[in-house]
LUMKEBA-643375 format. One line per field, with one value per residue (C-alpha): chain; y, x, z. Coordinates in steps of 0.25 Angstrom, whole numbers, plus 5000, padded with zeros to 4 digits. Example, Ala and Ser with C-alpha at 12.3 -4.5 7.8 and 13.67 -1.06 7.14 Angstrom:
<rs>
chain: (A / A)
yy: (4982 / 4996)
xx: (5049 / 5055)
zz: (5031 / 5029)
</rs>
This chain:
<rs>
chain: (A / A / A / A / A / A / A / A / A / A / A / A / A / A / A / A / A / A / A / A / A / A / A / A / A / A / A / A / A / A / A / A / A / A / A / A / A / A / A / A / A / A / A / A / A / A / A / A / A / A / A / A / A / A / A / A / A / A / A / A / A / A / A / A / A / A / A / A / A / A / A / A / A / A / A / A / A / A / A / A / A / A / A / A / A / A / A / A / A / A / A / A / A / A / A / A / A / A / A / A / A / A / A / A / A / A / A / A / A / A / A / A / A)
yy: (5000 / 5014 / 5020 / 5033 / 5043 / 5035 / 5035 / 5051 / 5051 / 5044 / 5052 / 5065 / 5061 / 5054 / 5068 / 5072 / 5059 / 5062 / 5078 / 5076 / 5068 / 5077 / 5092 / 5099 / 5099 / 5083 / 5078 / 5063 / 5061 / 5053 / 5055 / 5049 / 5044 / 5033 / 5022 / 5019 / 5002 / 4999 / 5002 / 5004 / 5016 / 5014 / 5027 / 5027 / 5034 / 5035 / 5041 / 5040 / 5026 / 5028 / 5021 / 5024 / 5038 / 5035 / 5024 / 5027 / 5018 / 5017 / 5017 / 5013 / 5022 / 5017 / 5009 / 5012 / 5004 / 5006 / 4995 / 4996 / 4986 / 4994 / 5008 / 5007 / 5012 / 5002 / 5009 / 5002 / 5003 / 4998 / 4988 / 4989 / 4976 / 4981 / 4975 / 4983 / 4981 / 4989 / 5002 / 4997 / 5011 / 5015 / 5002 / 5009 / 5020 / 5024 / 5036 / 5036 / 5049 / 5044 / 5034 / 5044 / 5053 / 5040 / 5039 / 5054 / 5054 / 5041 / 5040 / 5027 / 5030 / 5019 / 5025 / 5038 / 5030)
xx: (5000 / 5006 / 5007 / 5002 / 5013 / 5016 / 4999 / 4998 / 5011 / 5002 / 4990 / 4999 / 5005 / 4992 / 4985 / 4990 / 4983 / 4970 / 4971 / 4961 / 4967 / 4958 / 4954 / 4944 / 4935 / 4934 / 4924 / 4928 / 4920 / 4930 / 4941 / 4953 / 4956 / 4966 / 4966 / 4978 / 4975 / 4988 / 4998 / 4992 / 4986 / 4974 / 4972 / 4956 / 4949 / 4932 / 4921 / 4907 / 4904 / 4899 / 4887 / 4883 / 4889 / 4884 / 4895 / 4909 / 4920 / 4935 / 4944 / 4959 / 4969 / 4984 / 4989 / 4998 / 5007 / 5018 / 5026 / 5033 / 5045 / 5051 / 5044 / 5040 / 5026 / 5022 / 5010 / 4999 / 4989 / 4975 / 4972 / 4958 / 4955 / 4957 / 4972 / 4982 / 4996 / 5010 / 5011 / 5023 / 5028 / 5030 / 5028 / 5033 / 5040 / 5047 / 5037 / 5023 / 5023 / 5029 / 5019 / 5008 / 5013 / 5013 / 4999 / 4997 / 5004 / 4999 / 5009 / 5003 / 4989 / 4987 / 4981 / 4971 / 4967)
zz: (5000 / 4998 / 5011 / 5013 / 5009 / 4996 / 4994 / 4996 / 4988 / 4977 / 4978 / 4977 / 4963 / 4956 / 4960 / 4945 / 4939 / 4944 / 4935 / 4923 / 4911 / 4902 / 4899 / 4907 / 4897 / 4894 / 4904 / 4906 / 4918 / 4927 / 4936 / 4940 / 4953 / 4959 / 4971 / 4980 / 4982 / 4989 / 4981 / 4968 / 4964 / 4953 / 4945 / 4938 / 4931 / 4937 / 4930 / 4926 / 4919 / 4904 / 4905 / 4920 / 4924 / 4938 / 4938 / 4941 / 4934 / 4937 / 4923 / 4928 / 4925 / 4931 / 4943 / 4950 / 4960 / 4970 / 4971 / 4986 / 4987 / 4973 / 4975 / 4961 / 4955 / 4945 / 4934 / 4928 / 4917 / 4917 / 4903 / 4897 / 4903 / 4918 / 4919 / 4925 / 4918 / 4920 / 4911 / 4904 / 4900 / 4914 / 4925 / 4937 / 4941 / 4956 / 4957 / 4955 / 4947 / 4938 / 4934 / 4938 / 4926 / 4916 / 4919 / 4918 / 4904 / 4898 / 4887 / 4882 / 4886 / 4894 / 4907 / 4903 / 4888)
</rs>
């Protein structure tokens, strides 16, 4: 589990993912947001469902995880079939703003489409 300075560490540098990916003017209708689940951060997009705007569905973004014993981040991208697999253009990194700033750029547009 991240403990809580490495958690308000966290929360501190994915405050830039959670800026709007679009113009001011583009009404997308969703937010993004992320979890902490131990050590693992899941950044999500939620919004309105098409068919039932009442309903709020999740659409996964990025993973995030810290591994302790090698103070590595690894980063994650979510396949259209739910899986998570390894983004192979940039696994890990030694500090999580780097990886943040992958996903924030999306050179190969696989987190934001």
């Amino acid at each position: 589990m991240l403990n809580d300075l490495e958690r308000k560490r966290a929360e501190k540098i994915l405050a830039g993912l959670l800026a709007p990916r679009h113009s001011p003017h583009v009404k997308s209708g969703g937010v993004v947001r992320y979890r902490i689940v131990r050590q693992s951060i899941e950044v999500f997009s939620e919004r309105p469902a098409y068919d039932n705007p009442a309903e709020m569905i999740e659409i996964p973004i990025a993973k995030l995880r810290y591994v302790r014993i090698t103070g590595v981040w690894q980063l994650f991208w979510s396949r259209a079939n739910g899986s998570w697999d390894r983004y192979s253009p940039k696994p890990d990194a030694g500090e999580l703003s780097e990886l943040v700033a992958e996903v924030w750029s999306d050179p190969y547009f696989c987190f934001w489409g």
